[in-house]
N, C-alpha and C positions, 0 to 999 in steps of 0.2 A: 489466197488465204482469206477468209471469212472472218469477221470483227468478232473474237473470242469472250465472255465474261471471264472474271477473274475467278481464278480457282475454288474450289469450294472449301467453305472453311471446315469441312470434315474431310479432307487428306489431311494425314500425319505422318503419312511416309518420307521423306527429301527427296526420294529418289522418282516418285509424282510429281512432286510439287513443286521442285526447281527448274524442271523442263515444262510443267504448266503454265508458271510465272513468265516462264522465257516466252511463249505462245500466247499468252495475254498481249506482251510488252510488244511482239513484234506486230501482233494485227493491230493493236492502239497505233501504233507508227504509221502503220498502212491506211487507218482507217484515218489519221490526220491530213495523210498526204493527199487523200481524195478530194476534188471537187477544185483542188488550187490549181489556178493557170499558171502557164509555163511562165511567166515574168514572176509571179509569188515565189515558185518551187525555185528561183535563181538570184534570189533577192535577198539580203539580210537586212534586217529590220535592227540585231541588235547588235551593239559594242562590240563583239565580239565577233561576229563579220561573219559566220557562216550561214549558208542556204537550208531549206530542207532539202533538196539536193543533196546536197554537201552530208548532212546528218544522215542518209538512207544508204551513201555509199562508205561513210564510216563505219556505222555499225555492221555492214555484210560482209569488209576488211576485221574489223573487232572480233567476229565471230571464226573468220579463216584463221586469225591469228592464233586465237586460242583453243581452239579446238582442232584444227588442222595438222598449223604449221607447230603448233603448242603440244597438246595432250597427243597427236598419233607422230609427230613429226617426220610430216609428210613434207617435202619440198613444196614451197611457194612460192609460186611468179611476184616477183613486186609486193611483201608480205605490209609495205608501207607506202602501196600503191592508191589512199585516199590524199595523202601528204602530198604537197606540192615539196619537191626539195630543195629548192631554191628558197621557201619561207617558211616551210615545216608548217601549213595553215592548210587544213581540206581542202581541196579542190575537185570541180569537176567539167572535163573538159567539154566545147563547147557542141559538140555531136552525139555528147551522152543524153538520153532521152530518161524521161520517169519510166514509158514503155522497160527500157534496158535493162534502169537501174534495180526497176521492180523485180524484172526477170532472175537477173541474177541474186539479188536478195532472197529470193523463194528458194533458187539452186541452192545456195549456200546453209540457208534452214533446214533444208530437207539433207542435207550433207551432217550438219552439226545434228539431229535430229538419230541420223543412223549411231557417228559414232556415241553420244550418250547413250541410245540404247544397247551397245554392242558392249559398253561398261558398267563399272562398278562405281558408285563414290568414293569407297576407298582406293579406288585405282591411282597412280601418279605418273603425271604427263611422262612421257617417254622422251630420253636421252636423243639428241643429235639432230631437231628443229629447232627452236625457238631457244629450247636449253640445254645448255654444257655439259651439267652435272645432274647426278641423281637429287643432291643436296638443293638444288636451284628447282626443280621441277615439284611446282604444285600437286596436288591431290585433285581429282574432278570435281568433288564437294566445291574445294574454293573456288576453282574455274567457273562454275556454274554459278554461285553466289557472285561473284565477280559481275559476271555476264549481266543478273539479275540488276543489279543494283548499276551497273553503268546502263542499262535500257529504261531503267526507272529514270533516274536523273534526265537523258535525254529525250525521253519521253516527255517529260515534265517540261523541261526548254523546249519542246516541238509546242505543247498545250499553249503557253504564252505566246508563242509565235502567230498561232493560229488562231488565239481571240484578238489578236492585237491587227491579224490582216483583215479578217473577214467579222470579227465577235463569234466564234462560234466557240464554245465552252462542253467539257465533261469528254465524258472518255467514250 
């Protein structure tokens, strides 16, 4: 995946513009991950003790959860398989590589990638994955603004990370 600009400010559709954002969000992530050695990529820097590591295989868990095992509810191996379960705190074990992580990060994009297109916004997650009831299952709209705004936020926490290891600043 190629380091995307950010949407143009003449889409006015949601149905563009929510998976555009999503394709901003996720090459900023990639484009941050770039250039850090493997002790940076396994390292926390802040209070709150996660790697970018750590952040590249949450978010491709994030995306299985809610679009996968969520809106098509499809079965998932290990739907909380970023979690250590022992501390409930990301984890990543110590033979996963960026190579891997990456790999399947793009799998998982390109998977989330079909089902939005294959939907509506007004669609709602489907019964008997992630959710019990009709009444509990989101709409895609949310899912996607969800998605959007948890890849901002951790996007944002990767930006700090990565002026604080190396100074390198902007998106």
């Amino acid at each position: 995946m190629r380091f995307l600009p950010e949407p143009s400010d003449q889409l006015s559709d949601p149905a563009e513009l929510l998976p555009a954002y999503l394709d901003f969000y996720r090459s900023t992530l990639l484009a941050k991950l770039d250039g850090l050695s493997d002790d940076d990529l396994r390292r926390s820097i802040l209070p709150s003790g996660w790697t970018p590591l750590e952040l590249l295989k949450h978010l491709t868990y994030v995306e299985r959860r809610w679009l996968v095992w969520g809106f098509e509810a499809e079965p998932v191996d290990a739907p909380w398989g970023d979690h250590d379960p022992d501390t409930e705190r990301w984890h990543v074990d110590a033979d996963e590589t960026l190579h891997g992580l990456r790999a399947e990060f793009l799998d998982q994009c390109e998977r989330s990638r079909s089902i939005v297109a294959a939907a509506d916004l007004g669609d709602r997650a489907s019964v008997g994955g992630r959710f019990a009831t009709v009444d509990e299952a989101p709409y895609l709209s949310w899912i996607l603004f969800h998605l959007v705004q948890e890849y901002a936020r951790h996007v944002g926490h990767l930006d700090v990370v990565r002026e604080l290891l190396d100074g390198s600043t902007g998106e």
